[in-house]
C-alpha positions, 0 to 999 in steps of 0.5 A, spaced: 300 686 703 301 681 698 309 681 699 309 680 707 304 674 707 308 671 701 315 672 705 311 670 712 308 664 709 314 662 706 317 662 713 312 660 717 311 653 712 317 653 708 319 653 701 315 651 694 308 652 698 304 652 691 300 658 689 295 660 683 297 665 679 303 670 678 300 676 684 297 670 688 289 673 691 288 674 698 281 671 699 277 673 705 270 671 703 266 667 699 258 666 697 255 662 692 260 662 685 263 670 688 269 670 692 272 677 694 280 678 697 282 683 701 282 689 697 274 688 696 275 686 689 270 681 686 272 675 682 267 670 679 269 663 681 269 659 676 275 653 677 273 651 685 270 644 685 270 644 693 264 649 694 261 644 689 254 648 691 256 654 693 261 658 697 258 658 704 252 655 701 247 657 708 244 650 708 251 647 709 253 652 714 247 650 718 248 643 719 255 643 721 254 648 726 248 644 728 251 638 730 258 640 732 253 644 738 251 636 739 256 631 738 263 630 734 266 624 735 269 618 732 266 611 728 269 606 734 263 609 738 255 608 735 252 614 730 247 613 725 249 620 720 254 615 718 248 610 715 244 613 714 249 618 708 252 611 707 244 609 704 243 616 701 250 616 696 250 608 695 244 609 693 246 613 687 250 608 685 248 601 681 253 595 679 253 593 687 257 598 690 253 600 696 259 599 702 262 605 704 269 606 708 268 614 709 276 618 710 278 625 710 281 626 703 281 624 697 288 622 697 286 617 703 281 614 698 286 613 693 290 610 698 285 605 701 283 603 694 290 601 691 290 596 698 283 593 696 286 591 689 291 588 692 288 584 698 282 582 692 289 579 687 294 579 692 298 582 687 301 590 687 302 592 681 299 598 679 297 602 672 295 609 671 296 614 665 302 618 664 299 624 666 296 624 671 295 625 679 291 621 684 293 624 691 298 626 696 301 619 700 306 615 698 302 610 694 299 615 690 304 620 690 308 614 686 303 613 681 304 622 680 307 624 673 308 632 675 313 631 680 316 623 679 318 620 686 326 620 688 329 614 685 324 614 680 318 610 679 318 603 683 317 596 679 310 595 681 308 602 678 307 602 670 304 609 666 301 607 660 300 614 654 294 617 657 288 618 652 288 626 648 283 628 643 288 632 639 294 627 640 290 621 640 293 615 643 296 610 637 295 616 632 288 616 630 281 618 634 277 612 631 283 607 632 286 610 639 281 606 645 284 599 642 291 602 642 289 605 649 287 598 651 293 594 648 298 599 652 294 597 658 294 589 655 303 590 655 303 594 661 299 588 665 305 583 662 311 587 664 307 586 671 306 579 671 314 579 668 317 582 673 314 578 679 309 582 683 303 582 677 297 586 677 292 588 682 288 594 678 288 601 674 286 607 677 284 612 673 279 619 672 273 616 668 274 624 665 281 624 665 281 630 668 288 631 670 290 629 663 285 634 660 279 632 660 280 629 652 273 629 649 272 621 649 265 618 647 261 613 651 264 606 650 271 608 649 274 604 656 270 597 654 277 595 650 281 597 656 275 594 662 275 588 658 283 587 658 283 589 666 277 584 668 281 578 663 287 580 667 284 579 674 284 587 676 280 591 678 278 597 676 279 603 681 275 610 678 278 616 682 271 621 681 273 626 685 272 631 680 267 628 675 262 626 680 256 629 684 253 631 678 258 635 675 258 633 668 250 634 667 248 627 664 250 622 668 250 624 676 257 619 675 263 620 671 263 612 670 256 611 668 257 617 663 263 613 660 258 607 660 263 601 665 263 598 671 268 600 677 270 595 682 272 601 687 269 608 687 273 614 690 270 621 692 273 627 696 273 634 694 265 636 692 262 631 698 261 636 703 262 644 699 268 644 702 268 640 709 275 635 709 271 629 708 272 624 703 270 616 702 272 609 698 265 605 695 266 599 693 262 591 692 261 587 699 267 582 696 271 588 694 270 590 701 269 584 705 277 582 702 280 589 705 277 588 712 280 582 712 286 584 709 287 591 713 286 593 720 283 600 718 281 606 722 281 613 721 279 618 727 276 623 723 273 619 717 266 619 718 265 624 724 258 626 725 260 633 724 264 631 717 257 627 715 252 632 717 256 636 711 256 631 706 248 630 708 246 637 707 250 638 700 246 632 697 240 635 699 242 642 696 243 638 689 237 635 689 232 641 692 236 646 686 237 642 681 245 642 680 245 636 677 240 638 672 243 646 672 250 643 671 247 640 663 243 646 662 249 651 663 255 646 661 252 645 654 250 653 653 258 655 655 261 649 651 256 651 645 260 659 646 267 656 647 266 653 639 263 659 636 270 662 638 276 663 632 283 665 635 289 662 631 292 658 637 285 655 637 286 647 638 279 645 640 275 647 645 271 641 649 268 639 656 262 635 659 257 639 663 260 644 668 267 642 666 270 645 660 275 649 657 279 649 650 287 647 648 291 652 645 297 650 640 301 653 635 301 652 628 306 646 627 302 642 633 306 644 639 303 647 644 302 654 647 303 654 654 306 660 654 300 663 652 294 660 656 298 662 662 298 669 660 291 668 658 290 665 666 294 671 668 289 676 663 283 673 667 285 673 674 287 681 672 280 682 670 275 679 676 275 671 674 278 666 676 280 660 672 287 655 671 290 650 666 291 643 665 294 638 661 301 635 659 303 642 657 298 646 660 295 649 655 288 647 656 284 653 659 281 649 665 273 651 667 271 647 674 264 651 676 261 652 683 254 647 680 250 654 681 254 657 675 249 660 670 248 662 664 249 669 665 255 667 670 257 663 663 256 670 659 262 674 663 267 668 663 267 668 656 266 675 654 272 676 658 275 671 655 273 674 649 277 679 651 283 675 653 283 672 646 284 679 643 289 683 647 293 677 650 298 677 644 300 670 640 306 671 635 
């Protein structure tokens, strides 16, 4: 019973433990963009961006359980799986950034790359957005907008107003990239004023957390222009954008069109394994070696990097990447041929999409796409919401996700749009 696990749970890990929806699911089992609960029930899977390739995709089960029947230690002893997927992802990326550092998870990525700033600038002060999460430390947690830290936000920290496509930065979409760049420019100036300076920006090239906002390439060259005259370094969290996600581009930054100092991945690196990585330039790399005595005792284990190797092979031999532009594009295009009153925009970029709902007078409809997300799950598909507000319905795909997996989601929408009501 769901009662009976929620009451355990709560005894068992304590209180406030997140859960998805009004009746949290039971899942049991997984396969592909398919998940089942306890009671047998199907659900199309179309917000897990950890089975980035699948739920239990064969070739990923194969290559765990092959090397943990051989070896799994750590990178004080010699194993060459961590080279040679180093070589492999590097290689997907340009702007030299080819040394990696491999972690457990994205939050230790994050944490790692605001350290690499700081030993590059021997400065702290750090910029986000306001609205916007990188990871579960204390470093990054600071940078956190949903839950600020006790005794409010430290001095080396400033948040600048988070780009929005229906809210836009400065007032106007033609005129909110330089009004984003001079949040930054004034923010930077508080640093400096307060004494700890600045070391870097940390942001996610889509603005996921923020919304995924429809931005156009080229829109963060006024604020890499403000960063790189300040003598920061731009630390780009991929941890959602990346591996092929958004269709055109393999990289949310190359999408974008800037050059990071410092990348960052995590959940889609291994279809689910806890394996995550900092990637950054030989300088960047070589100033926080220098810095920071680091080791991590799972980071990088022949196990976890037997994970990441095969979910590279299964992009590549199924074409995911290819499919995620193919499928993105054909939903998106179903997502704007929808009329709802509370309809704002509908946006996204490959297998990442959704639409904002807001009330007549701009206010936002938070209370309704919750009832939607609640309608969904209800109805066999699961989904969830993002934004300031959360009013943005949030699709996140396995890359697997089809055309026709794309007809259900949106046909139960559909449905959703109709019965859930609105006045």
């Amino acid at each position: 019973m769901t009662s009976d696990l929620l009451a355990r749970r709560a005894r068992v890990m304590g209180p406030n433990v997140p859960t998805f929806y009004d009746t949290p699911v039971h899942l049991v089992r997984g396969e592909g963009v398919w998940l089942w609960d306890a009671d047998g029930r199907k659900y199309l899977d179309c917000y897990n961006n950890v089975a980035h390739v699948g739920h239990c995709h064969p070739h990923v089960v194969e290559a765990i359980a092959r090397q943990a029947a051989v070896l799994n230690t750590h990178t004080r002893y010699l194993h060459e799986t961590i080279l040679d997927y180093s070589e492999r992802l590097t290689a997907t990326l340009s702007h030299d950034l080819d040394q990696m550092i491999m972690v457990c998870t994205g939050s230790e990525a994050n944490d790692i790359a605001l350290r690499m700033a700081q030993a590059v600038t021997g400065k702290t002060g750090i910029i986000a957005t306001d609205n916007t999460y990188h990871g579960n430390t204390l470093a990054t947690s600071q940078l956190s907008t949903r839950r600020p830290p006790i005794g409010g936000y430290p001095a080396h920290v400033r948040l600048v107003p988070a780009p929005d496509s229906v809210r836009p930065v400065g007032g106007t979409i033609e005129g909110q990239a330089q009004a984003f760049a001079e949040h930054i420019a004034r923010a930077i100036a508080e640093l400096e004023a307060e004494g700890c300076g600045f070391s870097g920006f940390m942001l996610c090239p889509s603005f996921a957390n923020e919304g995924f906002p429809r931005l156009d390439p080229g829109f963060l060259d006024p604020a890499v222009e403000v960063i790189r005259k300040a003598g920061g370094l731009v630390l780009c969290d991929e941890v959602q954008p990346g591996f092929g996600r958004i269709g055109e581009t393999f990289w949310g930054h190359d999408w974008m069109g800037f050059a990071p100092d410092v990348v960052t991945v995590g959940k889609p690196m291994a279809n689910g394994h806890p394996v995550a990585a900092v990637i950054a330039r030989p300088d960047v790399m070589a100033a926080f070696r220098t810095a920071f005595g680091y080791f991590n005792t799972f980071g990088g284990n022949p196990v976890s990097c037997a994970a990441a190797m095969a979910t590279l092979d299964v992009i590549e031999r199924e074409s995911l990447q290819d499919n995620a532009r193919a499928v993105g594009a054909y939903a998106l295009d179903r997502l704007h041929r929808i009329s709802h009153p509370l309809k704002a925009e509908a946006r996204g970029t490959g297998l990442f999409f959704g639409i904002e709902f807001t009330h007549d007078d701009g206010s936002p409809a938070t209370e309704f796409t919750r009832e939607v997300v609640e309608y969904m799950r209800e109805n066999g598909v699961l989904m969830n919401r993002i934004g300031r507000e959360m009013n943005t319905l949030k699709m996140r795909p396995p890359l697997p996700f089809s055309k026709e997996n794309a007809d259900l989601a949106i046909d139960t929408l559909e449905a959703a749009l109709q019965e859930v009501p609105y006045g």
